[in-house]
C-alpha positions in Angstrom: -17.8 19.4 -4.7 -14.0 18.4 -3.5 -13.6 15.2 -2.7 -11.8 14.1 0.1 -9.9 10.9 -2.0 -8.3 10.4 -5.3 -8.3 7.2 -7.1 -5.7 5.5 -9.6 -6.7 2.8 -11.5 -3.2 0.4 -12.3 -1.1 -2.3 -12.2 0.5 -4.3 -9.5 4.1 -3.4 -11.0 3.4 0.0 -10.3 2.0 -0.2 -7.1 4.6 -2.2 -6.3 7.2 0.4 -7.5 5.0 3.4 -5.9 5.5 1.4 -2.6 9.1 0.6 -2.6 10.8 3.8 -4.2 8.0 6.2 -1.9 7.6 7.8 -5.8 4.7 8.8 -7.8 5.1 9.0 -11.6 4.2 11.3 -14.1 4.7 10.4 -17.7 4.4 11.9 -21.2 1.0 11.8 -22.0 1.6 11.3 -26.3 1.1 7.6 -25.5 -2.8 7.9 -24.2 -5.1 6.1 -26.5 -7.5 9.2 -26.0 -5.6 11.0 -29.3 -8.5 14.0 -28.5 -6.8 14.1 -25.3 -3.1 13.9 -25.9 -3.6 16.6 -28.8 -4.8 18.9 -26.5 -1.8 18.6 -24.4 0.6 18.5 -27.0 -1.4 22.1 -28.8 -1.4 23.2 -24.6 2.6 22.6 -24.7 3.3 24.1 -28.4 1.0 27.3 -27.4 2.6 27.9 -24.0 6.0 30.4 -23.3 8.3 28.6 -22.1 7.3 24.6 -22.0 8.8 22.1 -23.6 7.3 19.2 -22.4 4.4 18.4 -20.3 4.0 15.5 -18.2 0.6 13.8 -16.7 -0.8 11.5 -14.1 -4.4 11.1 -14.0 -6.6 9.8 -11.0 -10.6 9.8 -10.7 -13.1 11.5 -7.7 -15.6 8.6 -8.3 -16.6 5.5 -6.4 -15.6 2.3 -7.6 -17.1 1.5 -11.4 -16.7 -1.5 -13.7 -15.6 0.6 -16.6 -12.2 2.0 -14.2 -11.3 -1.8 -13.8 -11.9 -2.7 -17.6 -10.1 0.5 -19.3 -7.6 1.2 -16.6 -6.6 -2.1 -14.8 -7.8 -4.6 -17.0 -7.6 -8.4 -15.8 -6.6 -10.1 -12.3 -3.2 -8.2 -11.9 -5.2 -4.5 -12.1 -5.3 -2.3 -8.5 -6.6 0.5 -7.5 -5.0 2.8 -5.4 -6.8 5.3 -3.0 -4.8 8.2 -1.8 -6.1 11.3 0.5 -6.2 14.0 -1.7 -5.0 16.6 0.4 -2.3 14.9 1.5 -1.1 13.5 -1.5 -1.2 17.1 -3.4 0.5 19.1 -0.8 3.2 16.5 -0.8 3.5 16.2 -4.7 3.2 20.5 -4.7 6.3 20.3 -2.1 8.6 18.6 -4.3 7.6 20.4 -8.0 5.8 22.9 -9.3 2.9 21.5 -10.7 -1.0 22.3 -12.0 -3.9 20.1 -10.3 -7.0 20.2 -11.3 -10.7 18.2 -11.8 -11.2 17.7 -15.8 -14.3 19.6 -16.8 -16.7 18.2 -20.2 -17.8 19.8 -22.7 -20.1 18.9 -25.5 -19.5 20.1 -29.0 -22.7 22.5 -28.9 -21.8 24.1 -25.8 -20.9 27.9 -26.3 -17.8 27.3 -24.1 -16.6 24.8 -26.3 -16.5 27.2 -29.6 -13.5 29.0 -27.9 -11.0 27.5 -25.6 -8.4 28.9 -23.6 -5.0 27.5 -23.6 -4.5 27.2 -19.9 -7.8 24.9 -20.5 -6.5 22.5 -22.9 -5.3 20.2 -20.3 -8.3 19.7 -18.5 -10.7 19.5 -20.9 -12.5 16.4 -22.8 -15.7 15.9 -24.7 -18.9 15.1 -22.5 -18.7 11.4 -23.8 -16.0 10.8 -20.8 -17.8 12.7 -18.1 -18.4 9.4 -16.2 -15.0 9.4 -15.8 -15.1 11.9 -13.4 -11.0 12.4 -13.7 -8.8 14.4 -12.0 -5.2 15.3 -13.3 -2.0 16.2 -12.0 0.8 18.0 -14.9 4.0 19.0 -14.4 5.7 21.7 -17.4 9.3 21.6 -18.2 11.7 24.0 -20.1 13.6 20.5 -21.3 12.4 19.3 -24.7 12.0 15.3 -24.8 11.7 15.2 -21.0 9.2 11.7 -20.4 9.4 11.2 -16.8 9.2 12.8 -13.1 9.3 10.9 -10.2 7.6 13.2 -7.5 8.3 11.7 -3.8 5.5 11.4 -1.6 5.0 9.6 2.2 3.2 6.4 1.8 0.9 7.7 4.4 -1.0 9.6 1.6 -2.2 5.8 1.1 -5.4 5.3 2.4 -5.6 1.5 1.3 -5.1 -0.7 -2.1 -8.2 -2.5 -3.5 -6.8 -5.5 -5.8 -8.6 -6.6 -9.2 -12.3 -8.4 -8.3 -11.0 -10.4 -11.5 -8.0 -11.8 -8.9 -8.2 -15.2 -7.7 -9.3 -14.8 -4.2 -6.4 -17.6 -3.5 -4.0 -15.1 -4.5 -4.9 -12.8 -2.6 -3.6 -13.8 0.9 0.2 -14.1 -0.7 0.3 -11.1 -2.3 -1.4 -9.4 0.8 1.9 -10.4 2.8 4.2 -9.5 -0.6 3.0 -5.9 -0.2 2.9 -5.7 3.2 6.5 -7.1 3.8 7.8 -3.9 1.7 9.4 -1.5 4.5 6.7 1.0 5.5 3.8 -0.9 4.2 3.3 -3.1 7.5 0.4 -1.5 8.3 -1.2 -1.1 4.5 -4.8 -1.6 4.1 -5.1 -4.1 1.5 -9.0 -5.9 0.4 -9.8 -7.5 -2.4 -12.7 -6.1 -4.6 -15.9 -7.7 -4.3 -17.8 -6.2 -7.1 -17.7 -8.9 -9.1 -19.2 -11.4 -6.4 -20.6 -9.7 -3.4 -21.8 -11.9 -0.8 -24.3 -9.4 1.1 -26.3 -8.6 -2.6 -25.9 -12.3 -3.7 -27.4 -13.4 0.0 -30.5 -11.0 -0.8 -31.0 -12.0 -4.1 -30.8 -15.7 -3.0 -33.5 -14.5 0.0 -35.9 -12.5 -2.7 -40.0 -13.4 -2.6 
């Protein structure tokens, strides 16, 4: 099933970036700590006509999880951004030629796993992940050693910014204002996330018989 929103898991510098420069960045994927995943990429750019580098951004389709916050925007300066999908790819697509796709799982036993297909190897990673639920943007390029693309996109792909539940809740108001006072984010939905202290399940578990 598509799902109408996308999901990045990040820091407040790159939000903060994402906001004022109106760019979303891709980057070389050789970095990931995933060295399954990475491989795969570099084998999908060494096995491709014509690509020199590849370059990745990676979102999620699922609802807010503990295990997004801890791997992907560890500690009180972590954000998660929510972006409407359609939106967001048709603006990315305008700007660059680019693949977008969901990442499908595959367990070492599965008979689609004993032979992949190169236009796969991006999108694919073991079953262990499949919580993950990601979704992946890549952009190809003819340039060897290329490590960066800045696609523009409106900021009213936005849907709103949910800041770390491991923030302060006195810093929240300031930095509420911070990101707000950046031209064209007047209007930004910005909330704090409560999973780590939620009044409504605490008030029923304080109520139970």
């Amino acid at each position: 099933m598509k799902h109408p929103f996308l999901r990045r898991y990040t820091n407040i510098p790159s939000l903060v970036y994402l906001l004022s420069e109106g760019k979303l960045t891709l980057l070389d994927p050789s970095a990931w700590p995933d060295k399954n995943d990475s491989q795969f990429i570099e084998w999908y750019r060494d096995k491709k006509d014509g690509v020199a580098s590849v370059l990745a951004l990676c979102f999620t389709q699922a609802t807010e999880t503990y295990h997004h916050w801890q791997v992907y925007a560890k500690g009180p300066a972590g954000v998660c951004i929510h972006f409407r999908r359609e939106e967001l790819l048709a603006a990315v697509k305008s700007h660059v030629q680019v693949r977008a796709r969901s990442v499908r799982y595959r367990k070492l036993t599965d008979p689609r796993a004993k032979t992949l297909a190169v236009p796969d190897l991006p999108f694919l990673k073991r079953i262990a992940f499949k919580d993950e639920r990601e979704f992946r943007i890549i952009y190809e390029s003819d340039k060897p050693d290329e490590k960066l693309l800045d696609a523009p996109i409106p900021l009213g792909c936005i849907e709103r910014v949910t800041l770390s539940p491991e923030m302060h809740s006195r810093l929240t108001t300031p930095l509420k204002r911070l990101l707000r006072s950046i031209p064209g984010c007047a209007d930004l939905e910005v909330q704090r996330s409560t999973l780590l202290g939620n009044r409504e399940w605490l008030r029923r578990g304080a109520s139970a018989v």
